[in-house]
VEXBAGU-92326 format. One record per atom (N, C-alpha, C): x, y, z; residue in one letter. Coordinates in Angstrom, 2 decimals. Atoms other than C-alpha are relative to their C-alpha. Layout:
residues N
- c1 | c2 | c3 | res
- X | Y | Z | A
...
END
This chain:
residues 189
- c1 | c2 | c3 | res
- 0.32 | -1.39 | 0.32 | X
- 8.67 | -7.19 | -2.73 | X
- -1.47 | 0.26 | 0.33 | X
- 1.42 | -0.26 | -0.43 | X
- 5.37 | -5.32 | -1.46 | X
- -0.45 | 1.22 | -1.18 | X
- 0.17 | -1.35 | 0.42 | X
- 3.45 | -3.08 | -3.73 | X
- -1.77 | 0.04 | 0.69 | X
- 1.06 | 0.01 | -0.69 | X
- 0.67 | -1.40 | -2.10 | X
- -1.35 | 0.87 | -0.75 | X
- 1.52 | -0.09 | 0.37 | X
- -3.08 | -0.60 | -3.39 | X
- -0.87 | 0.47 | 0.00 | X
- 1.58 | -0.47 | -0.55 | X
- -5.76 | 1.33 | -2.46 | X
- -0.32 | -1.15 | 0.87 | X
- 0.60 | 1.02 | -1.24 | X
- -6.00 | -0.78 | 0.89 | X
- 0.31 | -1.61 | -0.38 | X
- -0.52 | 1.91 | 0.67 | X
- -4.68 | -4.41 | -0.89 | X
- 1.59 | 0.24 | 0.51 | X
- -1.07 | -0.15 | -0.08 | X
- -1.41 | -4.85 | 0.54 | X
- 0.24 | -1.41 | -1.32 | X
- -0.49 | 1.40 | 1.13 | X
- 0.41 | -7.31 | -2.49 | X
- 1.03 | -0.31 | -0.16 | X
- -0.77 | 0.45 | -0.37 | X
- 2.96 | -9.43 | -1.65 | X
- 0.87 | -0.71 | -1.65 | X
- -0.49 | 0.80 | 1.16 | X
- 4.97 | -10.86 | -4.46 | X
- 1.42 | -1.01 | 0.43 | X
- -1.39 | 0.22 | -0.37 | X
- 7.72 | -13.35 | -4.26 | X
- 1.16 | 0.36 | -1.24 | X
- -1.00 | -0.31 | 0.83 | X
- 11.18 | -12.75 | -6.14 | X
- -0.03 | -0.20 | -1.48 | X
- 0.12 | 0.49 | 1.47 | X
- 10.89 | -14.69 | -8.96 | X
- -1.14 | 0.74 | -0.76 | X
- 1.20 | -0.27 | 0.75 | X
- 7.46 | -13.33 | -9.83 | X
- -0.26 | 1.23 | -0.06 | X
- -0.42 | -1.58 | -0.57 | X
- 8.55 | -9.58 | -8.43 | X
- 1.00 | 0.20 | -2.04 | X
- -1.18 | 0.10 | 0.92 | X
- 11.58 | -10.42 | -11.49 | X
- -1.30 | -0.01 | -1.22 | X
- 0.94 | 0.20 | 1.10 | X
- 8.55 | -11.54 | -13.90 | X
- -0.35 | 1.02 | -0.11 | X
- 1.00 | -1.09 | -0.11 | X
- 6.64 | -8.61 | -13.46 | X
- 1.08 | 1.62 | -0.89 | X
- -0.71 | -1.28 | 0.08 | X
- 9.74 | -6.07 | -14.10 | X
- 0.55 | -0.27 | -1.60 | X
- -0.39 | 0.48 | 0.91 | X
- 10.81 | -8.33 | -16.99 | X
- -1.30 | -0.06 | -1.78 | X
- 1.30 | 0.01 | 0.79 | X
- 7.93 | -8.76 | -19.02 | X
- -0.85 | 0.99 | -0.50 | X
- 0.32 | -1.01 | 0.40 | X
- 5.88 | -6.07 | -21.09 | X
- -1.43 | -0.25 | 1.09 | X
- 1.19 | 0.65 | -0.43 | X
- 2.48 | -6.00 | -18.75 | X
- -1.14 | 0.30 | -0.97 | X
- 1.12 | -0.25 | 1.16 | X
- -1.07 | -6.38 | -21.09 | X
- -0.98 | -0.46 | 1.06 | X
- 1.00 | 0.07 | -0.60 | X
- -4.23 | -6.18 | -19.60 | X
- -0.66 | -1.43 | 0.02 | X
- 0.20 | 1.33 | -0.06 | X
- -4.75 | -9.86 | -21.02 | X
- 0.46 | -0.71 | 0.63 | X
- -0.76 | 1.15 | -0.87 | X
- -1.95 | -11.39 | -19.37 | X
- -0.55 | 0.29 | 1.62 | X
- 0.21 | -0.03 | -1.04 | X
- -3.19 | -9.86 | -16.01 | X
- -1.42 | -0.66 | 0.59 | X
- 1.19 | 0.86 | 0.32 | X
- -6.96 | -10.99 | -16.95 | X
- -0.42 | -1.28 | 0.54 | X
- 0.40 | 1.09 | 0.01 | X
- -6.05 | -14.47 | -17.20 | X
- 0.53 | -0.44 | 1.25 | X
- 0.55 | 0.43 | -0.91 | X
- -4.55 | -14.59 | -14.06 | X
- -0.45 | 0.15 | 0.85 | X
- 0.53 | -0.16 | -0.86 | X
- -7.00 | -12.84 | -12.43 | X
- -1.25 | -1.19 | -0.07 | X
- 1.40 | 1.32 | -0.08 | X
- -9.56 | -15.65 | -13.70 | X
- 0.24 | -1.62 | 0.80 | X
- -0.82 | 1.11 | -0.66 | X
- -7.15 | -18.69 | -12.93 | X
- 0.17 | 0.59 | 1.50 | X
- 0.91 | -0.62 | -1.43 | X
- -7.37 | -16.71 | -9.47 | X
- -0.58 | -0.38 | 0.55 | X
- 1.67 | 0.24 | -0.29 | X
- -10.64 | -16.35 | -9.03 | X
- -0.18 | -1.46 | 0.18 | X
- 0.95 | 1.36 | 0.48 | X
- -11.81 | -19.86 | -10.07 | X
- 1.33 | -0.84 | 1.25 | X
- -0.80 | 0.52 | -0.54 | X
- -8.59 | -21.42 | -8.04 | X
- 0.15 | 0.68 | 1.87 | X
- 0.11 | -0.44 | -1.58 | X
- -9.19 | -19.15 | -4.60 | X
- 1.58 | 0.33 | -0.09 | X
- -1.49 | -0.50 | -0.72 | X
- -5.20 | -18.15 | -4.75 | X
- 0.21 | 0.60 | -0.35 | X
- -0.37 | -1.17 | -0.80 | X
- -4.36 | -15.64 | -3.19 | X
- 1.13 | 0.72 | -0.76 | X
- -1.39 | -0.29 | 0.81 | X
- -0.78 | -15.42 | -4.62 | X
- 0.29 | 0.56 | -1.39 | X
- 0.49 | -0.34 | 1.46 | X
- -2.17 | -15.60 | -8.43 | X
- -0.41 | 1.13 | 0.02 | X
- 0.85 | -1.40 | -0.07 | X
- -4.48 | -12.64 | -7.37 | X
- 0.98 | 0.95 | 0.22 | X
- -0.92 | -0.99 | -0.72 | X
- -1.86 | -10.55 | -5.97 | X
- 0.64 | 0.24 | -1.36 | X
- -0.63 | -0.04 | 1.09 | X
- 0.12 | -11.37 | -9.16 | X
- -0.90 | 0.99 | -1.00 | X
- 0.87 | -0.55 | 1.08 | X
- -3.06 | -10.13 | -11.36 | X
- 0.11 | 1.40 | 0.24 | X
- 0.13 | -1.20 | -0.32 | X
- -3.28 | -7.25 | -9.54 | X
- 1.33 | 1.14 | 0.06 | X
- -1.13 | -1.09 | 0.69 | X
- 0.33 | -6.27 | -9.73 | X
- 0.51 | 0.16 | -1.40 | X
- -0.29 | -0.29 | 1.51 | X
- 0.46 | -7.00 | -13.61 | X
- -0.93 | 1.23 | -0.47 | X
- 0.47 | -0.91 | 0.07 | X
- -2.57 | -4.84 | -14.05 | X
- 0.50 | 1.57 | 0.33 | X
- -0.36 | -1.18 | 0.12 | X
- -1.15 | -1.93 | -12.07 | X
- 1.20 | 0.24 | -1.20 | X
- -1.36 | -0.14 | 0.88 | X
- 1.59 | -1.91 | -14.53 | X
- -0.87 | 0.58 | -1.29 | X
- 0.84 | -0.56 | 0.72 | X
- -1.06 | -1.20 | -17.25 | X
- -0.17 | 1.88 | -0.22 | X
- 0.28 | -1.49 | -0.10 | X
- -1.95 | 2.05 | -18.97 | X
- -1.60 | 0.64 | 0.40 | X
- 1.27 | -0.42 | -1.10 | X
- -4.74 | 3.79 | -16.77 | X
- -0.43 | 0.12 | -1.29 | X
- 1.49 | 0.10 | 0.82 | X
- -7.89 | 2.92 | -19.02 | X
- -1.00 | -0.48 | 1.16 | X
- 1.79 | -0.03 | -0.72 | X
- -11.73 | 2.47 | -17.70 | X
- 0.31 | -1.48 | -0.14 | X
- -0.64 | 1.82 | -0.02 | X
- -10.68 | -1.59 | -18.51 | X
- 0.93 | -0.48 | 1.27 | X
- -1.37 | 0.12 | -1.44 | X
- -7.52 | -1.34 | -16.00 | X
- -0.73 | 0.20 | 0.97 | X
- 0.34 | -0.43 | -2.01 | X
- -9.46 | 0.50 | -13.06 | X
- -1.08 | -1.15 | 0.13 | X
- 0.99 | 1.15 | -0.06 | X
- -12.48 | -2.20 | -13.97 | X
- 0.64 | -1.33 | 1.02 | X
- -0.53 | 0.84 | -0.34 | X
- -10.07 | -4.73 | -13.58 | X
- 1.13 | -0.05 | 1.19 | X
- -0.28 | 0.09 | -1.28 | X
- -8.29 | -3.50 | -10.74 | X
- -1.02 | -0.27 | 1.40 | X
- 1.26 | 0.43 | -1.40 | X
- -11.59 | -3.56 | -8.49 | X
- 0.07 | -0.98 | -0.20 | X
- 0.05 | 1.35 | -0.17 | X
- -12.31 | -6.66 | -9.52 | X
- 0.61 | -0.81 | 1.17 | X
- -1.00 | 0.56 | -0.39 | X
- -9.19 | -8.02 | -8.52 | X
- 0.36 | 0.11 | 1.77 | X
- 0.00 | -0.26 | -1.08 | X
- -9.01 | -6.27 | -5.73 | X
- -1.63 | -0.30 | 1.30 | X
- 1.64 | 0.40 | -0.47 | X
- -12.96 | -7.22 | -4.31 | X
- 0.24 | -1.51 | 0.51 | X
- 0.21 | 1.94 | 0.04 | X
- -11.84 | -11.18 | -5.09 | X
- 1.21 | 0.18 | 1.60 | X
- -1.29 | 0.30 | -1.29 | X
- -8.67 | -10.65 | -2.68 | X
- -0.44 | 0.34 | 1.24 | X
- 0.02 | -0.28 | -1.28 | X
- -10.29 | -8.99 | 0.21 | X
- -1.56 | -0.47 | -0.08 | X
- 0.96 | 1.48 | -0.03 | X
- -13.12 | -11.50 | -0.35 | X
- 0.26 | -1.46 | 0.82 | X
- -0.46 | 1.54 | -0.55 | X
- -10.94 | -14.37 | -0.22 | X
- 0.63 | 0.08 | 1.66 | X
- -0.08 | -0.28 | -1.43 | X
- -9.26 | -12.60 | 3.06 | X
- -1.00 | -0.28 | 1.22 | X
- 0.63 | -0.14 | -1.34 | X
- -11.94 | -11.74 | 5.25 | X
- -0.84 | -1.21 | 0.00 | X
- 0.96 | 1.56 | -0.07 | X
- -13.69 | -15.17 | 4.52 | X
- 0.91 | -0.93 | 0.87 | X
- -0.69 | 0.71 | -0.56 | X
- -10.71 | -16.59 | 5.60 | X
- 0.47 | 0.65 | 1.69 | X
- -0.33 | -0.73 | -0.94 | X
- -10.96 | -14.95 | 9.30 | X
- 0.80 | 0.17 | 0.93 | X
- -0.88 | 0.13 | -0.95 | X
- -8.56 | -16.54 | 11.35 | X
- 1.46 | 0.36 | -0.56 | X
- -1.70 | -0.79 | 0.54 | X
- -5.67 | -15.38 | 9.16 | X
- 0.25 | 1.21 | 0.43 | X
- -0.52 | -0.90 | -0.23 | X
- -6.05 | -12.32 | 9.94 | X
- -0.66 | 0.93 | 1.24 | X
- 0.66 | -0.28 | -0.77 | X
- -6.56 | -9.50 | 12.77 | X
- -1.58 | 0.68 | 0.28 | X
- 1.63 | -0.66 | 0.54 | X
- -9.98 | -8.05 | 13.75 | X
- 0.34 | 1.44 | -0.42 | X
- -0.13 | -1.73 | 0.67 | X
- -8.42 | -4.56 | 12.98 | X
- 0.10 | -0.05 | -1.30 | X
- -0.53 | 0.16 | 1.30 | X
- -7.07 | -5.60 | 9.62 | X
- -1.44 | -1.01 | -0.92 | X
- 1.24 | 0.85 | 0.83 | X
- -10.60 | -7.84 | 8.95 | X
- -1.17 | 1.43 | -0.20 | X
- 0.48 | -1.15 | -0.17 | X
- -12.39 | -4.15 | 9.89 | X
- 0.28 | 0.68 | -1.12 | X
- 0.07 | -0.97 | 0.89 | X
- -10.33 | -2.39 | 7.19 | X
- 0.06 | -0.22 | -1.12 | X
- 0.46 | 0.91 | 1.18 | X
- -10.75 | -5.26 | 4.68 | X
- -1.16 | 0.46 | -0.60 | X
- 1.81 | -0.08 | 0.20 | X
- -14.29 | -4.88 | 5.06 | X
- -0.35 | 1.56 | -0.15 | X
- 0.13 | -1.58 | 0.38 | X
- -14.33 | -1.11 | 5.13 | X
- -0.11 | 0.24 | -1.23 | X
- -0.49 | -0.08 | 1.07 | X
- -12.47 | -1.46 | 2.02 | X
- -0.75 | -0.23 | -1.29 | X
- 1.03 | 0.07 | 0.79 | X
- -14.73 | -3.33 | 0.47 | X
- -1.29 | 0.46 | -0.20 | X
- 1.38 | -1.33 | 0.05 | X
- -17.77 | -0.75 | 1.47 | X
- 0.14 | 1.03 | -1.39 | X
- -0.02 | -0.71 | 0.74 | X
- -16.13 | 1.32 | -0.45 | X
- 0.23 | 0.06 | -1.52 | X
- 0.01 | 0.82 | 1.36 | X
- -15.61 | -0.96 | -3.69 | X
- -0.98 | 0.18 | -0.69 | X
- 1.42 | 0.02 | 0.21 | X
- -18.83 | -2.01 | -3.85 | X
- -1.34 | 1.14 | -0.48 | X
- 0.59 | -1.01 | 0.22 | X
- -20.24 | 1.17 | -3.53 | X
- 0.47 | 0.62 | -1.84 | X
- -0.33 | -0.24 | 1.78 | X
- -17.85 | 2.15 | -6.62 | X
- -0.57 | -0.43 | -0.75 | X
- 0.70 | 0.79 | 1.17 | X
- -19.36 | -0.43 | -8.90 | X
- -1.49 | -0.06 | 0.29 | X
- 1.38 | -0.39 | -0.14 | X
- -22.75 | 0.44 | -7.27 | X
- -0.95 | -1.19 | 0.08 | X
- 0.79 | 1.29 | -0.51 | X
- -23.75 | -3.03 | -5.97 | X
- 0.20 | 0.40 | 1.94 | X
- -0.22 | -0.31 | -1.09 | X
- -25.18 | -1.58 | -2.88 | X
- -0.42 | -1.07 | 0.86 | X
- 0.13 | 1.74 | -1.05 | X
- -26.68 | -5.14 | -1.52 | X
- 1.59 | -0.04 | 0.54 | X
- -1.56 | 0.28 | -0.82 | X
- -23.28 | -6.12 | -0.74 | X
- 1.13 | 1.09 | 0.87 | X
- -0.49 | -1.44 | -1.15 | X
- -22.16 | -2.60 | 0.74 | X
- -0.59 | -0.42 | 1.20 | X
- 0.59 | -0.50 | -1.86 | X
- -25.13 | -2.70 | 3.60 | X
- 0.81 | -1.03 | 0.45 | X
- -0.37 | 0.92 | -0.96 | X
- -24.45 | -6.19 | 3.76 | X
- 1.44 | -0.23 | 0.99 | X
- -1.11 | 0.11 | -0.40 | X
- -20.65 | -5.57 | 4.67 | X
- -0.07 | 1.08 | 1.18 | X
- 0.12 | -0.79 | -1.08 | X
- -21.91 | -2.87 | 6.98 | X
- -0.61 | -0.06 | 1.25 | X
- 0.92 | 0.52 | -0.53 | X
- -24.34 | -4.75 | 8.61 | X
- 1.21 | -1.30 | 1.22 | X
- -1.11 | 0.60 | -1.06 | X
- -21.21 | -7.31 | 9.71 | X
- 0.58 | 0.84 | 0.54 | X
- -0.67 | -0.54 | -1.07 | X
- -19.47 | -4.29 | 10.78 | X
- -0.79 | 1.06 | 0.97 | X
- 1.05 | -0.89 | -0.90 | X
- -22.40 | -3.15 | 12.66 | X
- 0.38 | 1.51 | 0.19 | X
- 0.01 | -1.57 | 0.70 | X
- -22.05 | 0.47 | 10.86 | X
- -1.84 | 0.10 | 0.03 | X
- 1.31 | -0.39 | -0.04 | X
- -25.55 | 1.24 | 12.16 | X
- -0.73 | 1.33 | -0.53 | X
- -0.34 | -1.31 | 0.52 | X
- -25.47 | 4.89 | 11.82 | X
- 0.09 | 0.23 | -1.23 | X
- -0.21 | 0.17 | 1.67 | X
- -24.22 | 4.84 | 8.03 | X
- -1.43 | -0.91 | -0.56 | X
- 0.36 | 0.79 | 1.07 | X
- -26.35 | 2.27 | 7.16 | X
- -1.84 | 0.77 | 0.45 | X
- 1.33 | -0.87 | -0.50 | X
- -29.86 | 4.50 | 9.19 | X
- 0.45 | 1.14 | -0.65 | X
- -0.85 | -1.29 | 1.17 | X
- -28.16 | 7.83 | 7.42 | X
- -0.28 | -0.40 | -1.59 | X
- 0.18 | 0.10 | 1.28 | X
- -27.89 | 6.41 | 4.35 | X
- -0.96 | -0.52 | -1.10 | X
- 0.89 | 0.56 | 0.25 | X
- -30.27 | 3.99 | 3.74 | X
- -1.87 | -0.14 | -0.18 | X
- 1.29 | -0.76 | 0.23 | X
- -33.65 | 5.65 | 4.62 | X
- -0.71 | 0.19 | -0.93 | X
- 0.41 | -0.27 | 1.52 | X
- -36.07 | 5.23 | 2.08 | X
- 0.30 | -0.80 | -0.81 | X
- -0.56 | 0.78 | 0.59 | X
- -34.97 | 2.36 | 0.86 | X
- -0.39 | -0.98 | 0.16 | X
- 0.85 | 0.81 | -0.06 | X
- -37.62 | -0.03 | 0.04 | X
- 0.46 | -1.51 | 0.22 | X
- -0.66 | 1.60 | 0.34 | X
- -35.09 | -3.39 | -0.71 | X
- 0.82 | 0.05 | 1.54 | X
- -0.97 | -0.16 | -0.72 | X
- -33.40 | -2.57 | 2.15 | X
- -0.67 | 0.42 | 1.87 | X
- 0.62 | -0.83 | -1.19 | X
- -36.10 | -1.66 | 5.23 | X
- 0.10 | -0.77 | 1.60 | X
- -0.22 | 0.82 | -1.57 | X
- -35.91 | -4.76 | 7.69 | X
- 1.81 | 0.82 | 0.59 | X
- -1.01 | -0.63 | -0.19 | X
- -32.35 | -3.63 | 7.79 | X
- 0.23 | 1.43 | 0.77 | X
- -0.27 | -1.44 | -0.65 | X
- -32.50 | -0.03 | 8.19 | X
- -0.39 | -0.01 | 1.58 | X
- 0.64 | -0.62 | -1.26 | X
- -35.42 | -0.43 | 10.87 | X
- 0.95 | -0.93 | 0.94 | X
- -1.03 | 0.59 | -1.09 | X
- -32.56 | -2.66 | 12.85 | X
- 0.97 | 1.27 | 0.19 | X
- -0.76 | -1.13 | -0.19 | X
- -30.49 | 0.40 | 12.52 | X
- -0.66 | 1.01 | 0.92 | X
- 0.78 | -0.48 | -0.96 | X
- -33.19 | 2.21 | 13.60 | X
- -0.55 | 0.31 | 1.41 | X
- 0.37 | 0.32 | -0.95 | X
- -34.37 | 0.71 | 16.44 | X
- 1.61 | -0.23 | 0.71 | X
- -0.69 | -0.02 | -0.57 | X
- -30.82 | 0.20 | 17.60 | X
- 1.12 | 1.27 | 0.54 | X
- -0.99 | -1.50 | -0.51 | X
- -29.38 | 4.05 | 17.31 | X
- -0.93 | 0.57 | 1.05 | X
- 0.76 | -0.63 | -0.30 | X
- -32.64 | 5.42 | 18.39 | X
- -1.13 | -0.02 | 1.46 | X
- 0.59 | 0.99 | -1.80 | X
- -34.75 | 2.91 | 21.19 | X
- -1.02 | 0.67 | -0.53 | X
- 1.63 | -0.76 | 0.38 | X
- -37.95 | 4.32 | 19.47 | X
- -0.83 | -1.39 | 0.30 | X
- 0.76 | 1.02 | 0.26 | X
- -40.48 | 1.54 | 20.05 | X
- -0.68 | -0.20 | -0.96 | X
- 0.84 | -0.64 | 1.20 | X
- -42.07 | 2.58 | 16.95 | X
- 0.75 | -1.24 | -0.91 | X
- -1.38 | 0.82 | 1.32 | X
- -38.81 | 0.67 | 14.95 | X
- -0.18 | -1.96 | 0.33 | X
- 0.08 | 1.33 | -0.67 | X
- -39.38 | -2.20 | 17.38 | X
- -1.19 | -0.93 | -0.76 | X
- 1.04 | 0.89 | 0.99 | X
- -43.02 | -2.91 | 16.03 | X
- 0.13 | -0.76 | -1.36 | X
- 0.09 | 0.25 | 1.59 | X
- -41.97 | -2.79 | 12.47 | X
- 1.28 | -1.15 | -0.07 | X
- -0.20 | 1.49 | 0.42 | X
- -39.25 | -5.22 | 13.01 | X
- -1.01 | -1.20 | 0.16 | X
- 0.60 | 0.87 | -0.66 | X
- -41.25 | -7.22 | 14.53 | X
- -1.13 | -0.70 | -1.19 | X
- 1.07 | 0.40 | 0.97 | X
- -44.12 | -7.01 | 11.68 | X
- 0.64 | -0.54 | -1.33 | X
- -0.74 | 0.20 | 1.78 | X
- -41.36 | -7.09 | 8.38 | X
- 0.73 | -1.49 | 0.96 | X
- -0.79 | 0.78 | 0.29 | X
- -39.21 | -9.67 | 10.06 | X
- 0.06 | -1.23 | -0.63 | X
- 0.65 | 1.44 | 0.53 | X
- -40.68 | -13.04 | 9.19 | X
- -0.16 | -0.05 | -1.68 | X
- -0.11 | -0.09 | 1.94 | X
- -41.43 | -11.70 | 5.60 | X
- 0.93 | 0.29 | -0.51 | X
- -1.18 | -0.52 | 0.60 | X
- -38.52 | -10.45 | 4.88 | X
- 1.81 | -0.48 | 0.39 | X
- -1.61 | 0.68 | -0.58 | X
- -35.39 | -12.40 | 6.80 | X
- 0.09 | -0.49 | -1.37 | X
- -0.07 | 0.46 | 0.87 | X
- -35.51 | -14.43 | 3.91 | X
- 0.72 | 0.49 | -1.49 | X
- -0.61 | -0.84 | 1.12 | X
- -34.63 | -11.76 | 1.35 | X
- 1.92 | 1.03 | 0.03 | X
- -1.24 | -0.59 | 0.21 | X
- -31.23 | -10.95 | 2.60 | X
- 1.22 | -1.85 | -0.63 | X
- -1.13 | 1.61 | 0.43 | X
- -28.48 | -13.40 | 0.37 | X
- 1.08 | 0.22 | 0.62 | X
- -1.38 | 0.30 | -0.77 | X
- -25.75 | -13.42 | 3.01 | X
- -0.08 | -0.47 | 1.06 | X
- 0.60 | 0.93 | -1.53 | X
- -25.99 | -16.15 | 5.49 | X
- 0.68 | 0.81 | 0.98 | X
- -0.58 | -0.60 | -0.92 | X
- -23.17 | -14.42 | 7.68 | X
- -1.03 | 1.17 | 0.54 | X
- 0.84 | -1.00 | -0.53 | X
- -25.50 | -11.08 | 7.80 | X
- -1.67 | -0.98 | 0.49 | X
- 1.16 | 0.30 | -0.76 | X
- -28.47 | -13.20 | 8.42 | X
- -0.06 | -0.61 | 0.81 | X
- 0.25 | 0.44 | -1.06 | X
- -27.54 | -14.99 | 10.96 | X
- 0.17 | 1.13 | 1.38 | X
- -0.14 | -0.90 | -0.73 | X
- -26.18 | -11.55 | 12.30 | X
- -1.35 | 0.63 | 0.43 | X
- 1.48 | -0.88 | -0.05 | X
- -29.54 | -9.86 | 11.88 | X
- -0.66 | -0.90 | 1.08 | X
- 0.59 | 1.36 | -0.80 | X
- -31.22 | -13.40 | 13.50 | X
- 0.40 | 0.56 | 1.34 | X
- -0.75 | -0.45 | -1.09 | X
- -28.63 | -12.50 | 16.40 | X
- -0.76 | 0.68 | 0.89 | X
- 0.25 | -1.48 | -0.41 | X
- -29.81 | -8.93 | 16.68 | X
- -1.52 | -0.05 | 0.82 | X
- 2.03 | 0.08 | -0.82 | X
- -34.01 | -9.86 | 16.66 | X
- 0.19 | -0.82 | 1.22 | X
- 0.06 | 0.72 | -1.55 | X
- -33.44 | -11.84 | 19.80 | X
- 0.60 | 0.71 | 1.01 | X
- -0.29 | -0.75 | -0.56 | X
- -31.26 | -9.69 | 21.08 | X
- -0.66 | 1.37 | 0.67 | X
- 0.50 | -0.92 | 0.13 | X
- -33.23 | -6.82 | 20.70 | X
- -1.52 | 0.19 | 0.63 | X
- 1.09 | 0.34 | -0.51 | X
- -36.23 | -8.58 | 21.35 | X
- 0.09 | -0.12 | 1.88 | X
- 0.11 | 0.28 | -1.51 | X
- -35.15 | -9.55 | 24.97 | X
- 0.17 | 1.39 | 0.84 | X
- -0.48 | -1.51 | -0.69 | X
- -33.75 | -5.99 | 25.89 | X
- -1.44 | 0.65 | 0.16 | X
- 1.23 | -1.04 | 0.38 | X
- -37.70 | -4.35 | 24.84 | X
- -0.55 | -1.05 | 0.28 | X
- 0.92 | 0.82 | -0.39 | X
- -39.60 | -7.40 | 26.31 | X
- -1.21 | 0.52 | 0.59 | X
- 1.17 | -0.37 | -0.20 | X
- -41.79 | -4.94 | 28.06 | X
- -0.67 | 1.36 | -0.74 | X
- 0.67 | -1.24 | 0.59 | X
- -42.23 | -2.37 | 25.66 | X
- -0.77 | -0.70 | -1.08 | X
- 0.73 | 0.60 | 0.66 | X
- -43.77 | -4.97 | 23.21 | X
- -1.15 | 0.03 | 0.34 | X
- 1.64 | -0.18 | 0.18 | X
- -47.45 | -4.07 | 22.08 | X
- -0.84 | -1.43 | -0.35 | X
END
């Protein structure tokens, strides 16, 4: 049986499809195994948590605990990349832009925007945004070709690579300054 999510597709098998219809659902029982989950990486458990929860009566606890649930699963997905396609790792990650943003942990938004090289969004939105400037001015310098953006990576990068916590985006960013650097080799002051 499939029940589907706000972007989580959730697979259930029979027996546990039968559990689910059988059983009264409580926000505890879905809880524990969204923690046994979590802490165990499976997938299957999660799916389970997340279809006991929907079963729940819509409280500020339930929708809590549906992000959650739903954050860990298309976590554990797109980490796992070869499972799945790049269209379906795209709307994982979308997905989770828009999680994140819900619960208002925007570190982990750029950073998911930053893998899907959402340059635009992340120069748009981000502007002005002191924790966040090596970043933007890569946005910057890559919508725009200002040489202006170029300097200032150039001056923040060294101090500031350091301050992003997502190796994947920093090795992306890493990527980018070389990249970026070789393309503007003669516009460098």
């Amino acid at each position: 049986s499939k029940l589907w999510g706000a972007g989580n597709q959730t697979i259930l098998g029979l027996d546990d499809f039968l559990e689910q219809i059988k059983t009264e659902p409580t926000l505890v029982k879905a809880n524990q195994y969204f923690q046994i989950g979590k802490e165990r990486r499976d997938l299957d458990l999660l799916h389970k948590a997340f279809a006991s929860a929907k079963r729940c009566e819509n409280t500020d606890e339930r929708r809590t605990l549906l992000i959650n649930i739903e954050i860990t699963i298309l976590q554990n997905e797109t980490y796992k990349k070869q499972d799945i396609s790049d269209k379906d790792n795209i709307a994982k990650r979308s997905r989770l832009v828009e999680l994140y943003e819900q619960i208002g942990d925007h570190e982990k938004a750029i950073y998911e925007r930053v893998i899907l090289e959402d340059w635009r969004t992340i120069y748009e939105k981000y502007k002005g945004k002191r924790q966040y400037k090596l970043i933007w001015h890569f946005a910057a310098s890559i919508l725009t070709n200002n040489p202006n953006y170029l300097n200032k990576i150039i001056d923040t990068y060294a101090s500031q690579k350091n301050d992003i916590n997502n190796l994947d985006v920093k090795r992306l960013i890493a990527r980018k300054y070389k990249e970026i650097l070789r393309k503007n080799l003669s516009n460098i002051e």
